[in-house]
N, C-alpha and C positions, 0 to 999 in steps of 0.2 A: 282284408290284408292291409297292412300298413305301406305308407311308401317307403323304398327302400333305395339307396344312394349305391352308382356303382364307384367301385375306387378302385383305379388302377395306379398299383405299387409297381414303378420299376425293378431290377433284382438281377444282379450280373455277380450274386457268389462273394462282393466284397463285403469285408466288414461292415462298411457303411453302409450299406447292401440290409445289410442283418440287421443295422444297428434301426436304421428305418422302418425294416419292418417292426420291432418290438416298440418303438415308439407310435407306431399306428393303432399297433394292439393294446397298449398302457394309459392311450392319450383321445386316440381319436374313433376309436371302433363302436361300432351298434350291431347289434343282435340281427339287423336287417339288412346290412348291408351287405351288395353284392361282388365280391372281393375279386379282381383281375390282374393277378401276377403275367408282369409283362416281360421276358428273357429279352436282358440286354446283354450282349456280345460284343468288344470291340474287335474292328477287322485292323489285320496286319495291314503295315504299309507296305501295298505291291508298286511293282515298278511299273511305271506311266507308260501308257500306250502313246508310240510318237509315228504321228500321220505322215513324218519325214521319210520314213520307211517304210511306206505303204502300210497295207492293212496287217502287218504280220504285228499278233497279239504274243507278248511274253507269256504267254499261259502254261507255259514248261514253268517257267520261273515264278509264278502265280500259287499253280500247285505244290513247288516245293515250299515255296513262303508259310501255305494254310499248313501241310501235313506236317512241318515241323512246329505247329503250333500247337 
């Protein structure tokens, strides 16, 4: 068996996204290589946890941030 190269392609859905991978596959690809799409996700900006107010975590405020996303 041949040696085989792994390549890990980022991939978060955008064009550029897309546009990457088909240049991998036009440009740089081999029959052997071992291909690992990696899900990138950006996170919303949640509101900072302030130690001024003790330990109380916005996490109300956290989870509306994510589920409107």
């Amino acid at each position: 068996m041949e040696h085989s190269r792994r390549v890990g392609i980022p991939f978060d859905g955008s064009e550029a996204a897309k546009k990457a991978v088909h240049w991998y596959l036009d440009n740089a690809a081999d029959p052997n290589d071992i291909v690992i799409f990696i899900h990138v996700q950006e996170l919303p900006a949640l509101p900072l946890l302030n130690l001024r107010s003790g330990l109380n975590m916005p996490t109300e405020q956290w989870m509306k941030t994510i589920s409107e996303r």
